[in-house]
LOZAVO-738962 format. One line per 4 residues: for each residue x, y, z of C-alpha. Coordinates in nm, 4 decimals, decimal comma. Layout:
X/Y/Z ~ ...
***
This chain:
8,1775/13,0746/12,5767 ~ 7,8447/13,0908/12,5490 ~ 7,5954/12,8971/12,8235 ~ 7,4532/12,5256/12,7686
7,0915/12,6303/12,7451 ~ 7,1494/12,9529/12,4968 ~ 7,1484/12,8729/12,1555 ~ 7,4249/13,0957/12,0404
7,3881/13,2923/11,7186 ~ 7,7645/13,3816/11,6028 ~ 7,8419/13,6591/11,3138 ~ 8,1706/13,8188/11,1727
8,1896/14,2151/11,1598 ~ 8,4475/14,3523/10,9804 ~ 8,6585/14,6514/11,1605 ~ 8,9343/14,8888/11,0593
9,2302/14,7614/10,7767 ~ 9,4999/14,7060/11,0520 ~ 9,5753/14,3656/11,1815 ~ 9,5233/14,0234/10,9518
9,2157/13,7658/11,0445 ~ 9,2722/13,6601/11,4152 ~ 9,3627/13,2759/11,3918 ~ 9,1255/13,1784/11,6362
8,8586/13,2863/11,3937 ~ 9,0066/13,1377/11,1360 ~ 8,9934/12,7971/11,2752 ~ 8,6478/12,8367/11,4018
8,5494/12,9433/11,0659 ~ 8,7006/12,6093/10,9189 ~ 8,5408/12,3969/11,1795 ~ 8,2154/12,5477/11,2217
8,1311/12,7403/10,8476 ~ 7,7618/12,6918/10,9246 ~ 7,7339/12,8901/11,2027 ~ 7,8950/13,2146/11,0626
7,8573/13,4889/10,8350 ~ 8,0636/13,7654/10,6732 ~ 7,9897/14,1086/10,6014 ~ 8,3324/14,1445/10,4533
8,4177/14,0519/10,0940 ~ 8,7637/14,1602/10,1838 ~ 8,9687/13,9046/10,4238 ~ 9,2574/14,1046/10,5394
8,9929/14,3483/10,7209 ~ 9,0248/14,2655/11,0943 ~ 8,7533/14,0662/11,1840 ~ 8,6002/14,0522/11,5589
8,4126/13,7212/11,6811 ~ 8,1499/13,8320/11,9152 ~ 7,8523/13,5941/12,1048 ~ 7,5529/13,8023/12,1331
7,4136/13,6025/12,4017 ~ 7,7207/13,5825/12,6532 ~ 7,9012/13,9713/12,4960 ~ 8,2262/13,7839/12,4922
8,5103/13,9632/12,2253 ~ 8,7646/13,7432/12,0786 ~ 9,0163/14,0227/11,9746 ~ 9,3246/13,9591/11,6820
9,6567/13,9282/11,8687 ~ 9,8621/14,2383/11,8345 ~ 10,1212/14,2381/11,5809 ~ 10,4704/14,2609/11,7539
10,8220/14,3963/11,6147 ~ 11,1309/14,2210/11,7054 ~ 11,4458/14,4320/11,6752 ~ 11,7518/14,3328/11,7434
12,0480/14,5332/11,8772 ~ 12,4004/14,4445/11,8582 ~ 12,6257/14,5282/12,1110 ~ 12,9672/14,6958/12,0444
13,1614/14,4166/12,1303 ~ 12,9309/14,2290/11,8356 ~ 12,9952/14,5129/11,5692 ~ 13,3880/14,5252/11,6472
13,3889/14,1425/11,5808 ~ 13,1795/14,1592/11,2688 ~ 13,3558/14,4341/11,1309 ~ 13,6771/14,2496/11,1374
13,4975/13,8951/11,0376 ~ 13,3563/14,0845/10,7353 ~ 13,7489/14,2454/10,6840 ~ 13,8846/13,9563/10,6632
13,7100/13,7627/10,4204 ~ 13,6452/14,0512/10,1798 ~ 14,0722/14,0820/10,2085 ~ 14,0884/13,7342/10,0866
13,8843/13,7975/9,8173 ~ 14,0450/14,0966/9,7098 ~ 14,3615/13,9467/9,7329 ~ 14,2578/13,6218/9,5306
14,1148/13,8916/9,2693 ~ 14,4576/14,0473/9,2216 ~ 14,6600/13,7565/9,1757 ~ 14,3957/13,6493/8,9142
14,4572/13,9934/8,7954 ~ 14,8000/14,0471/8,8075 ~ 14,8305/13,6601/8,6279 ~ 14,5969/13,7787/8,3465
14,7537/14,1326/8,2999 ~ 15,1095/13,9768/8,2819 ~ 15,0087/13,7036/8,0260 ~ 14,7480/13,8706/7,8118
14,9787/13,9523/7,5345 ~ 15,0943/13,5771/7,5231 ~ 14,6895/13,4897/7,4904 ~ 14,6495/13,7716/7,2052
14,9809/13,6146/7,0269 ~ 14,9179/13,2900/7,0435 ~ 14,5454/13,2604/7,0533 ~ 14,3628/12,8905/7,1664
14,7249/12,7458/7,0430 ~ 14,8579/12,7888/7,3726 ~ 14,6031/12,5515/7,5281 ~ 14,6446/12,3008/7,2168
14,9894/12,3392/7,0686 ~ 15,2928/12,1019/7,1707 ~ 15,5684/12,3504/7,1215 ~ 15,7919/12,5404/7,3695
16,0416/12,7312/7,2181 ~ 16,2182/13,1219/7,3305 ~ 16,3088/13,2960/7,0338 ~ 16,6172/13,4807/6,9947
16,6660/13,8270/7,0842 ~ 16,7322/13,9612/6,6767 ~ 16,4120/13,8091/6,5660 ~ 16,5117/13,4987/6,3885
16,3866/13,2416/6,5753 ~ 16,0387/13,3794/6,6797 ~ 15,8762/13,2809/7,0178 ~ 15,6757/12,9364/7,0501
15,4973/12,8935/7,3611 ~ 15,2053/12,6232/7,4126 ~ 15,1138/12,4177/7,7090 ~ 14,8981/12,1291/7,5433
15,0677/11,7845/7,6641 ~ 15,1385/12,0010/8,0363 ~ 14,7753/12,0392/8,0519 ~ 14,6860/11,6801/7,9867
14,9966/11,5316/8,1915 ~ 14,8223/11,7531/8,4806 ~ 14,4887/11,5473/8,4001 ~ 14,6384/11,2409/8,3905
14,8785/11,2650/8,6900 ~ 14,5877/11,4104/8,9173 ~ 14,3410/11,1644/8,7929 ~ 14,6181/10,8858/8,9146
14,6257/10,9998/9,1924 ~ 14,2698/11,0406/9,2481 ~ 14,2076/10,6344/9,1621 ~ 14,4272/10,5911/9,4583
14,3164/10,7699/9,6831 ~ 13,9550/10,7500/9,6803 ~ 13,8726/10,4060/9,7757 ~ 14,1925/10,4143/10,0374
14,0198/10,7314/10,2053 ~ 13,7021/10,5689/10,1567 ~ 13,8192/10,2325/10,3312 ~ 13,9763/10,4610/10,6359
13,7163/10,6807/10,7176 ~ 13,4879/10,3776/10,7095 ~ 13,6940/10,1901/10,9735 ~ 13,7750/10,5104/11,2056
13,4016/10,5781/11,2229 ~ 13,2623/10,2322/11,2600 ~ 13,5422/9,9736/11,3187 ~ 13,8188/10,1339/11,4923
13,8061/10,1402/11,9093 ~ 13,7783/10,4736/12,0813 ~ 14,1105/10,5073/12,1869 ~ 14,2801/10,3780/11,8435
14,0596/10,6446/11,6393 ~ 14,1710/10,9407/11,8808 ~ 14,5530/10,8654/11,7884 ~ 14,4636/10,7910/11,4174
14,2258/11,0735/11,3472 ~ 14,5262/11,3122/11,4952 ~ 14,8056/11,1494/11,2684 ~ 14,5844/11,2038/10,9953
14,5201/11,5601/11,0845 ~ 14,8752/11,6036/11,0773 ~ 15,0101/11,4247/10,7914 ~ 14,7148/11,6742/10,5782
14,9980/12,0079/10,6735 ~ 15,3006/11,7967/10,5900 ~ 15,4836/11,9506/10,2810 ~ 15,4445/11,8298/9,9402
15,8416/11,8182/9,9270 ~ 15,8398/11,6051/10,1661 ~ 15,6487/11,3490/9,9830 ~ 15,8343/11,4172/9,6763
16,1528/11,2993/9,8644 ~ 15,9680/11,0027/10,0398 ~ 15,9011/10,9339/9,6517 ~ 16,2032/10,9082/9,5049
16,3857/10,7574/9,7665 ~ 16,1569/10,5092/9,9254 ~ 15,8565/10,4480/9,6880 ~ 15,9916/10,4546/9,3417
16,1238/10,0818/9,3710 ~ 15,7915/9,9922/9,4723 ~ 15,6135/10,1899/9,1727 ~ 15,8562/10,0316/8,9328
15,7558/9,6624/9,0257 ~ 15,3806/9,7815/9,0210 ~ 15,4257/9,9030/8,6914 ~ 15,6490/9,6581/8,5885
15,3524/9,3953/8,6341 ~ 15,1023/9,6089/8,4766 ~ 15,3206/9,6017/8,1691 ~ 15,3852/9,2751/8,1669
14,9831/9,1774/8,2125 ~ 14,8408/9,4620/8,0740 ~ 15,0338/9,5793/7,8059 ~ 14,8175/9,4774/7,5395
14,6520/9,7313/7,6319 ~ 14,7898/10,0927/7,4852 ~ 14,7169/10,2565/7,8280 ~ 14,9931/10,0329/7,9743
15,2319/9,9991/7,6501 ~ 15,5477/10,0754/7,6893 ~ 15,8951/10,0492/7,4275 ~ 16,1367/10,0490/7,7371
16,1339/9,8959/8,1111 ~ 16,2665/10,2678/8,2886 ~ 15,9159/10,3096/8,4944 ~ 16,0895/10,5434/8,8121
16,0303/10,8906/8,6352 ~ 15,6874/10,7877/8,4919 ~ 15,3117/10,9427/8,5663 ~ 15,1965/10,6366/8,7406
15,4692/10,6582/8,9913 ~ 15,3933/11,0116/9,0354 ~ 15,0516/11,0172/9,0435 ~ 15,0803/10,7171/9,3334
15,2984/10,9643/9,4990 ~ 15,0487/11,2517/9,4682 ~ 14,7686/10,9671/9,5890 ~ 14,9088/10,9279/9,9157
14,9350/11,3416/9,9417 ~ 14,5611/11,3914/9,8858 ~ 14,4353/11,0930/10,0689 ~ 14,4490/11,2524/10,4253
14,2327/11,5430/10,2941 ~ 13,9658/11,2991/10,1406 ~ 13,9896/11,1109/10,4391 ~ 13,8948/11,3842/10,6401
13,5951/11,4938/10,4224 ~ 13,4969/11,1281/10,3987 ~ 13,4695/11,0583/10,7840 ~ 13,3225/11,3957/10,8669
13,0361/11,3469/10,6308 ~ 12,9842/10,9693/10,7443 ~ 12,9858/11,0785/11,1066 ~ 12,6631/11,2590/10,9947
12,4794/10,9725/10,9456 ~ 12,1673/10,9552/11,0645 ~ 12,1636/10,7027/11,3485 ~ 11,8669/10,5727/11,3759
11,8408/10,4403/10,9950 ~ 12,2016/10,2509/11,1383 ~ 11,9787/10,1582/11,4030 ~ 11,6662/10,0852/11,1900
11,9186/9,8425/11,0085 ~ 12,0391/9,6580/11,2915 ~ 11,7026/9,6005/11,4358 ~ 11,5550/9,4156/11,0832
11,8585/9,1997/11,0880 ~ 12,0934/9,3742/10,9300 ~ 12,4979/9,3358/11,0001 ~ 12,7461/9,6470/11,0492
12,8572/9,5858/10,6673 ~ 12,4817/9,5811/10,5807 ~ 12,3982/9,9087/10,7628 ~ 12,7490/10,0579/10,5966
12,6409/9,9372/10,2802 ~ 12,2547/10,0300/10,2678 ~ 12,2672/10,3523/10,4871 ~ 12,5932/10,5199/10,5257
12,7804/10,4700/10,2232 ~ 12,4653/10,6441/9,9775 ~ 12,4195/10,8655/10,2386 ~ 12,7981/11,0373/10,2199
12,7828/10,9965/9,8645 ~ 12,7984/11,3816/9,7711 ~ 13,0404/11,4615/10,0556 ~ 13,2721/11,1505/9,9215
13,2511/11,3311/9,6020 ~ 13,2987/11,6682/9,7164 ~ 13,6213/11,5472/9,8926 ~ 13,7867/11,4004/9,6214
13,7532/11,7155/9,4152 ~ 13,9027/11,8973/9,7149 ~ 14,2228/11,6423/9,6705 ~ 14,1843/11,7087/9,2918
14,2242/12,0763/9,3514 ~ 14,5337/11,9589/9,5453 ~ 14,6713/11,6960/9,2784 ~ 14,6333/12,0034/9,0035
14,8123/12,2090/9,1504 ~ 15,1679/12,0254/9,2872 ~ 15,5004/12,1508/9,2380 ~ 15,7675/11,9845/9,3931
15,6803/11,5816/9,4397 ~ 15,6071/11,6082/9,0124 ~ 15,9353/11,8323/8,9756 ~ 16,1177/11,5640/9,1330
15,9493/11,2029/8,9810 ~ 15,8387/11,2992/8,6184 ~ 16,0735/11,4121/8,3144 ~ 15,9096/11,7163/8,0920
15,8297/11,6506/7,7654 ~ 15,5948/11,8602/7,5200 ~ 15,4836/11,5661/7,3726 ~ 15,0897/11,4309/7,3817
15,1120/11,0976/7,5490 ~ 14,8437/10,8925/7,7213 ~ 15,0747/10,5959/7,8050 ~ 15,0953/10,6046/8,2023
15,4468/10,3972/8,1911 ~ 15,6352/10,5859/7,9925 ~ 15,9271/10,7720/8,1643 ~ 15,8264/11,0880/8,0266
15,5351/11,3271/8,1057 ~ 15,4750/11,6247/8,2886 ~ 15,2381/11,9163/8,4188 ~ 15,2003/12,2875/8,4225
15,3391/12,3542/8,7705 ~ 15,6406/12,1447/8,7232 ~ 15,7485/12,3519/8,3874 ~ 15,7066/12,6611/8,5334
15,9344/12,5639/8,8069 ~ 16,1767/12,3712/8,6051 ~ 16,2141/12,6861/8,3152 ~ 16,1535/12,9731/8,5476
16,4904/13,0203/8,6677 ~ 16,6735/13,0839/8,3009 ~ 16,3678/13,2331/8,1481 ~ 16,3707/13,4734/7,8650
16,1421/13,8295/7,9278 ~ 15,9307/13,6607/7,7144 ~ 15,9604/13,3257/7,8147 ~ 15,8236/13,4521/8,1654
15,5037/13,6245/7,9956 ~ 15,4395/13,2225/7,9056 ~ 15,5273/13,0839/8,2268 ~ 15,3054/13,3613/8,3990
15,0340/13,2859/8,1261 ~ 15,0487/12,8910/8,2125 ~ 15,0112/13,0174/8,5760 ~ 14,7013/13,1997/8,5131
14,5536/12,8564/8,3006 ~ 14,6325/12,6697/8,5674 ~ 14,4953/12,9152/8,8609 ~ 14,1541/12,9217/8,6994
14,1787/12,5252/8,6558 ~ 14,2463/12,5157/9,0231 ~ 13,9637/12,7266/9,1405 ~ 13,7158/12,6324/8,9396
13,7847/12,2337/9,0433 ~ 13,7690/12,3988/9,4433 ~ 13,4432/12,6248/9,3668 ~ 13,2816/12,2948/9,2482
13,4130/12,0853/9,5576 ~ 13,3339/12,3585/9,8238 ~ 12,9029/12,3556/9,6726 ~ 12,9211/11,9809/9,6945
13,0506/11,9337/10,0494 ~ 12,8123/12,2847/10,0860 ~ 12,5130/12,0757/9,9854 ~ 12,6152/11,7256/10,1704
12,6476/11,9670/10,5068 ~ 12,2886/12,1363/10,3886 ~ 12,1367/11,8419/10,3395 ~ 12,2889/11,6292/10,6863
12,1550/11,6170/11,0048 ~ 12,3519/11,8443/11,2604
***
């Protein structure tokens, strides 16, 4: 610093290439351009501030090297971390693999008929009847029944994790939250029972009135009144199966909610529903989203509660009522049992369709609930 009576005269000399412009000079630059000069036409030459009435040397700070060492306790773990998920990657690979290899001569045979034919007959072993394999209708009663179920889920899982994060007292959301934990590992044959024994008079008299007020419509048409085996049933069955996962997602990504915007709310005026409405709701939008194509994922890909509510039939039908429907899990449990050598290179082919279905639908879900975390406050 130079005295109060000196009138300082301040210059820039360059020095060796080795460190970058100190910062301190670079502010004093900004603030003060009048004052200096450059020799240097270059600006990553170190540069040294100097006062030639007071001798005082501003030096660049010394460029430091962080390097971090892990300990052998952190390598160990890492290692086995890193083992881990490459072995479930490996292993996904080689069912993909394995599901391809098995069905590739089906694909070559057959061609894009598979995906689009209605047909599934085994041929007989001297060559008269040839093979006919498609899975067209199982593909779209797998859409339908998972998009069912998906309708009522949503805005059930929606409504919950709305009231266990805003509505529901302390003690009530401890129990609930741990029910719903556990009714997410109970087994889909377990629905599928609770289906057809408790739930499928209740479907019938829901569809039932939808017939009777909707059928106008060729959605909800139907030639005969037997609604138990149908894919609204089922898919209401599969509904109540994927709404603890979405209800899970759905809270977890509300309970990220910035609180003082829920604050901001409240403090203009605003009600609970108004804050809900305004704030929270838009602002769990993506993770909403990303949890109902984690149910999806789910829906596609049930066995047993469609094996046990739904009656296979290859035809294409879009009528919700009918007793007659279907999807690609179901038939490869219902005709793997007295399947032809051939008849299994189908079954294993409809398993590879519906593998990449399935984990394409989760790949999508996981980078939406990826972003919604990404973009949340921790």
């Amino acid at each position: 610093r130079p005295s109060k009576t000196s009138s300082p005269t301040w210059k820039l000399v360059s020095q060796p290439q080795s460190s970058p412009i100190c910062p301190v000079v670079q502010g004093l630059i900004g603030v003060f351009p009048e004052l200096f000069t450059c020799r240097s036409s270059k600006p990553h030459l170190e540069i040294t501030l100097r006062c030639q009435t007071s001798g005082v040397t501003i030096a660049p700070p010394i460029k430091r090297e962080m390097h971090v060492v892990h300990s052998r306790g952190d390598k160990v773990f890492r290692g086995i971390v890193t083992a881990g998920a490459m072995a479930s990657l490996v292993l996904l690979g080689l069912i993909g693999a394995f599901l391809f290899a098995r069905g590739v001569e089906v694909f070559s045979t057959s061609g894009f008929k598979f995906l689009t034919g209605s047909n599934w007959v085994a041929g007989s072993d001297d060559g008269v009847i040839p093979n006919d394999f498609s899975i067209g209708p199982m593909i779209v009663g797998t859409v339908i029944v998972s998009v069912i179920a998906l309708l009522v889920a949503v805005p059930m899982s929606i409504a919950g994790a709305l009231y266990l994060e805003f509505y529901a007292p302390q003690k009530v959301r401890r129990v609930l939250v741990s029910l719903l934990d556990l009714a997410a590992a109970i087994p889909s044959l377990i629905f599928g029972l609770w289906g057809v024994q408790v739930f499928t008079s209740f479907g019938e008299r829901w569809a039932y009135f939808l017939a009777d007020r909707l059928g106008w419509f060729p959605l909800f048409n139907t030639i005969s009144d037997n609604f138990g085996r149908s894919p609204f049933v089922a898919g209401c069955v599969l509904g109540s199966l994927v709404i603890p996962i979405t209800t899970s997602v759905a809270r977890e990504v509300y309970s990220r909610t910035p609180r003082e915007l829920v604050d901001t709310c409240y403090a203009l005026g605003g009600t609970k529903w108004g804050a809900i409405r305004t704030v929270v709701i838009p602002f769990g939008k993506s993770g909403v989203v990303g949890g109902a194509m984690l149910g999806l994922g789910r829906a596609l890909g049930e066995t047993i509660a469609v094996y046990l509510l739904l009656n296979i039939n290859f035809r294409y039908t879009f009528k919700i009522l009918e007793s007659e429907g279907g999807n690609v899990a179901s038939l490869i449990a219902t005709k793997f049992g007295e399947a032809t050598p051939d008849e299994i290179k189908a079954l294993v082919a409809a398993g590879f369709v519906l593998f990449m279905l399935t984990l394409t639908v989760n790949m999508i879900a996981s980078a939406i609930v990826t972003k919604s975390t990404k973009g949340s406050p921790a």
